[in-house]
C-alpha positions in Angstrom: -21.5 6.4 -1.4 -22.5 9.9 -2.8 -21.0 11.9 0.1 -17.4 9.5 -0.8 -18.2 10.7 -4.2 -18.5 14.4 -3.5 -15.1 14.1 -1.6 -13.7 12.0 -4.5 -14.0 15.3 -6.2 -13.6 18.0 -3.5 -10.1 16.6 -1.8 -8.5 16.9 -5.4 -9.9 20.9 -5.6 -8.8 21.5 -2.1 -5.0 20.6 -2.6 -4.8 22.4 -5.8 -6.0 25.5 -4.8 -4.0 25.1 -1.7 -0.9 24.1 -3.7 -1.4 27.5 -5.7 -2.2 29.6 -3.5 1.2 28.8 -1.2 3.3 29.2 -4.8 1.3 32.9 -5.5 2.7 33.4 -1.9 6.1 32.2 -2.1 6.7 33.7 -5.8 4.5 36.9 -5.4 4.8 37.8 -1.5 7.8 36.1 0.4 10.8 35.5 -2.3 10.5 39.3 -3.2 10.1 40.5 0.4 14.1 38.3 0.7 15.3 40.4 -1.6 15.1 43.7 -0.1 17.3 42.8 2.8 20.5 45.2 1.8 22.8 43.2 3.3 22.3 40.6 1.2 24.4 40.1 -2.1 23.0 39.1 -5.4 25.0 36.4 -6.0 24.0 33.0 -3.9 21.6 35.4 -1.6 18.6 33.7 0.3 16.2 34.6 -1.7 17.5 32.9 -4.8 18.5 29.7 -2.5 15.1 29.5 -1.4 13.3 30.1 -4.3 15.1 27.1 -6.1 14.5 24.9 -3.0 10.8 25.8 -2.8 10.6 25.3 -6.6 12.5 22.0 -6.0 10.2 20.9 -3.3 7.1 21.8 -5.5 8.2 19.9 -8.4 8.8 16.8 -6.6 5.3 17.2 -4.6 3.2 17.8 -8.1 5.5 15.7 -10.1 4.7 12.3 -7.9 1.3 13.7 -7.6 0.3 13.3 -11.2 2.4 10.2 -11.2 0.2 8.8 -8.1 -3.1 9.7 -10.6 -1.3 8.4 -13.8 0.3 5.1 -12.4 -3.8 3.8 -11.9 -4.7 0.5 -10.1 -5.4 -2.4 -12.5 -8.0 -2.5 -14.7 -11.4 -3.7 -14.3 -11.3 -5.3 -17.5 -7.5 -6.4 -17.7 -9.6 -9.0 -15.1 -12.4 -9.8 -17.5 -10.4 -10.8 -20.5 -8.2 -12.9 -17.8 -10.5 -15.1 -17.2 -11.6 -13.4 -13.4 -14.9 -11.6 -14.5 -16.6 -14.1 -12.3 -14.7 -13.4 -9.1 -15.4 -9.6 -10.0 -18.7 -10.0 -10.2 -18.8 -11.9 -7.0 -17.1 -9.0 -5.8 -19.6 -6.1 -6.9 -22.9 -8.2 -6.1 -21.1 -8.5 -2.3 -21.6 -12.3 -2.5 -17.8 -13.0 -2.2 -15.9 -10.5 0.2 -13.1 -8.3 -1.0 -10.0 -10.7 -1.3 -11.1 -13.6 -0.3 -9.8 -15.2 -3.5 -6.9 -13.2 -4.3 -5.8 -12.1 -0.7 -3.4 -9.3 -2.0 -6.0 -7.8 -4.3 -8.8 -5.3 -3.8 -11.9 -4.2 -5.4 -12.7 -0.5 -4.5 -16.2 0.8 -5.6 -15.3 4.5 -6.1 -12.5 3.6 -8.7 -14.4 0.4 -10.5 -11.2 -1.8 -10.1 -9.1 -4.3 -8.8 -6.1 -3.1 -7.0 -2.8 -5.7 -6.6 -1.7 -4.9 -2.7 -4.1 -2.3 -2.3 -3.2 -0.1 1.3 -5.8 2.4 0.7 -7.9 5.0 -1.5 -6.6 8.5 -1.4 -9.5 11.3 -1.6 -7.1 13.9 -2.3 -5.7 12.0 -5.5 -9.2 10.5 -6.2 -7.3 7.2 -6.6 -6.1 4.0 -5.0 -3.0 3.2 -3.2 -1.3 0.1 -4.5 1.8 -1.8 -5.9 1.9 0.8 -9.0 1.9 3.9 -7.0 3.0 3.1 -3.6 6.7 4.7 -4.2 4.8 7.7 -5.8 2.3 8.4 -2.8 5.5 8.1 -0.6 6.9 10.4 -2.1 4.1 13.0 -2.6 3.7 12.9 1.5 7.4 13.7 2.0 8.0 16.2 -0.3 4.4 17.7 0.3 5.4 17.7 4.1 8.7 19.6 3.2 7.0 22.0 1.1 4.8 22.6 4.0 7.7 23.2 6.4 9.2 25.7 4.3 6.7 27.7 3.3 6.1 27.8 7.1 9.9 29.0 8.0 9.2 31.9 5.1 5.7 32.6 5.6 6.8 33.3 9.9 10.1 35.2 8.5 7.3 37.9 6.5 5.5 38.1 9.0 8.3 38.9 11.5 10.0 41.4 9.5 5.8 43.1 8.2 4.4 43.1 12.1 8.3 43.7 13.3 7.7 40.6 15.7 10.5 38.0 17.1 9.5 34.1 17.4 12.4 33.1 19.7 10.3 32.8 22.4 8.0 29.5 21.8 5.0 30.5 22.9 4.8 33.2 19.7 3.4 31.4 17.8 1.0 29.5 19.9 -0.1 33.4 21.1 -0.2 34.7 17.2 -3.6 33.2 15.9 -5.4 34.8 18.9 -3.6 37.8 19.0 -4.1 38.6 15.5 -7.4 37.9 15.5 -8.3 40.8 17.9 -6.4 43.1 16.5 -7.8 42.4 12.8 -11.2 42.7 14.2 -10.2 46.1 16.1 -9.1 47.2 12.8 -5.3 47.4 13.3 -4.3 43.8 11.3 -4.8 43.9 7.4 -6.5 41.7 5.9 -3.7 40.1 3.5 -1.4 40.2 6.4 -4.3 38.3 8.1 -4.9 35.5 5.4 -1.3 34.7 5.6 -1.1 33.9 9.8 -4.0 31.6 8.5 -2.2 30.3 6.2 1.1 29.8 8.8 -1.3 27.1 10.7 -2.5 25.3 7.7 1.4 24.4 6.6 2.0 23.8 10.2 -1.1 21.2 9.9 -0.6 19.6 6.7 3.1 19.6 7.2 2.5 17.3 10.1 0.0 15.2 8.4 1.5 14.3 5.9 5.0 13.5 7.2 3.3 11.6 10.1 1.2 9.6 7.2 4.9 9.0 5.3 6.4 7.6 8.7 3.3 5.1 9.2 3.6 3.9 5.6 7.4 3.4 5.6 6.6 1.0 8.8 4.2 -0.8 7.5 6.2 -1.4 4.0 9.0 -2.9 6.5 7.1 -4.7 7.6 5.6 -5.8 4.0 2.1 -5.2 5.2 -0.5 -2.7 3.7 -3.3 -1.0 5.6 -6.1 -3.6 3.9 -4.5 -5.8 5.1 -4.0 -4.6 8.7 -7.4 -3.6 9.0 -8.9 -7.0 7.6 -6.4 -9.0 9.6 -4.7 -10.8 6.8 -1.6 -12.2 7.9 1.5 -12.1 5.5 4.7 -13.9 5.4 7.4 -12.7 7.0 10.4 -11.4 5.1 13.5 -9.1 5.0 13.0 -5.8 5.3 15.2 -5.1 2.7 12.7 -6.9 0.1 9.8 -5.2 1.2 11.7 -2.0 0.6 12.9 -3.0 -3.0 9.6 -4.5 -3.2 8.3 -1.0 -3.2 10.8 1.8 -4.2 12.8 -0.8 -6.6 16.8 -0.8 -7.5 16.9 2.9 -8.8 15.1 4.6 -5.4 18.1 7.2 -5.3 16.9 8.3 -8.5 13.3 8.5 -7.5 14.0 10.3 -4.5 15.4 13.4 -6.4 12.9 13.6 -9.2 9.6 12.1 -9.7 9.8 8.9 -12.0 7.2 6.3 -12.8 7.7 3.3 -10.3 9.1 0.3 -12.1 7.2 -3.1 -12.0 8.1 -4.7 -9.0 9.4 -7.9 -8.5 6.1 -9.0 -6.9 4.0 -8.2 -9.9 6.6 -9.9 -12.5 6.4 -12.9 -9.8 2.7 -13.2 -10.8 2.6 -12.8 -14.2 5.4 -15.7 -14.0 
């Protein structure tokens, strides 16, 4: 339980100082490096364009962030004054497993509370995965992922126009971590110039984490099951896909798609308070 602890509070410092280092990069290193290309105009040139889509991509990716860490599960002692202190306590003594009551709900020991439709806890937003931030987590994967991919596309645009390198073949950049590490230790790579091939692969890696993490959630929320619920074999009733997504992302989801919002109660929460 300590060392779950210790990441609790590690994760969350590793993608921050990630997240700023890639906008000191993109702001500092890669947007200004755009605009000394001379046959580019001012108005509408790349640099601008990508400079609002990576600022775009950012927002999005922090805003639903925060939103994941705001939007908390439900509250230990929302439980207690309803009347459900003894099935918690059941729960933290371990004499009653985790749902065996309440199939749909959760009680996760890092966060001290009951999660409704719990999928998961997230190390990296020190938080559970539920009905209140399921749309938010989503949508911190995708737009994380995105972020990821272009910072890749500029970061491997630098570097071909500092080392004067092409990647059409495919194989370049497979070849460029090793390659650059002998000539950095022979003295002929900078150091900077080094930190940001290294920084290439990590994109490339979270990138792909993250989007493949999106795509398994957006299954399993078709399929209106969470990943508790998978992993403890509790079956679910079958319904439209459609519901399951509107469960989830809720009427206004074009709206949340384009800037991060607070997910709405959704219609399997009011059905339980009903």
């Amino acid at each position: 339980m300590l060392v779950l602890r210790l990441l609790n509070v590690v994760a969350p410092a590793y993608f921050l100082c990630i997240s700023l280092v890639t906008f000191v990069l993109q702001i500092f290193v890669f947007i200004p490096s755009m605009f000394r290309d001379p046959s580019t105009t001012s108005l509408f040139s790349p640099a601008l364009l990508h400079g609002a889509l990576f600022l775009f991509l950012s927002a999005n990716a922090l805003g639903n962030y925060v939103l994941v860490i705001q939007s908390s599960p439900e509250d230990l002692g929302k439980d207690l004054h309803l009347g459900k202190g003894a099935e918690v306590a059941d729960w933290l003594d371990g004499s009653r497993s985790p749902g065996s009551a309440l199939p749909s709900t959760h009680f996760c020991r890092l966060c001290a509370r009951v999660t409704q439709r719990h999928d998961h806890h997230c190390f990296f937003t020190g938080n559970c995965i539920g009905s209140r931030n399921m749309r938010n987590f989503i949508m911190f994967c995708l737009y994380t992922s995105l972020a990821c991919l272009d910072s890749l596309v500029a970061g491997m645009a630098y570097v071909s126009a500092t080392l004067s390198m092409s990647f059409a073949d495919p194989l370049a950049f497979l070849t460029l971590l090793p390659h650059s590490i002998s000539q950095f230790f022979s003295g002929a790579l900078l150091s900077s110039e080094m930190f940001v091939i290294l920084m290439l692969y990590l994109w490339l890696g979270i990138g792909l984490a993250c989007a493949g993490f999106c795509c398994h959630q957006m299954l399993l929320i078709l399929r209106g099951q969470t990943r508790y619920q998978v992993r403890k074999g509790i079956v679910v009733r079958a319904r439209p896909w459609r519901e399951n997504l509107q469960e989830v992302f809720g009427k206004k989801w074009l709206l949340g798609l384009l800037i991060p919002m607070q997910n709405v109660e959704s219609s399997y929460r009011r059905q339980k308070e009903k």
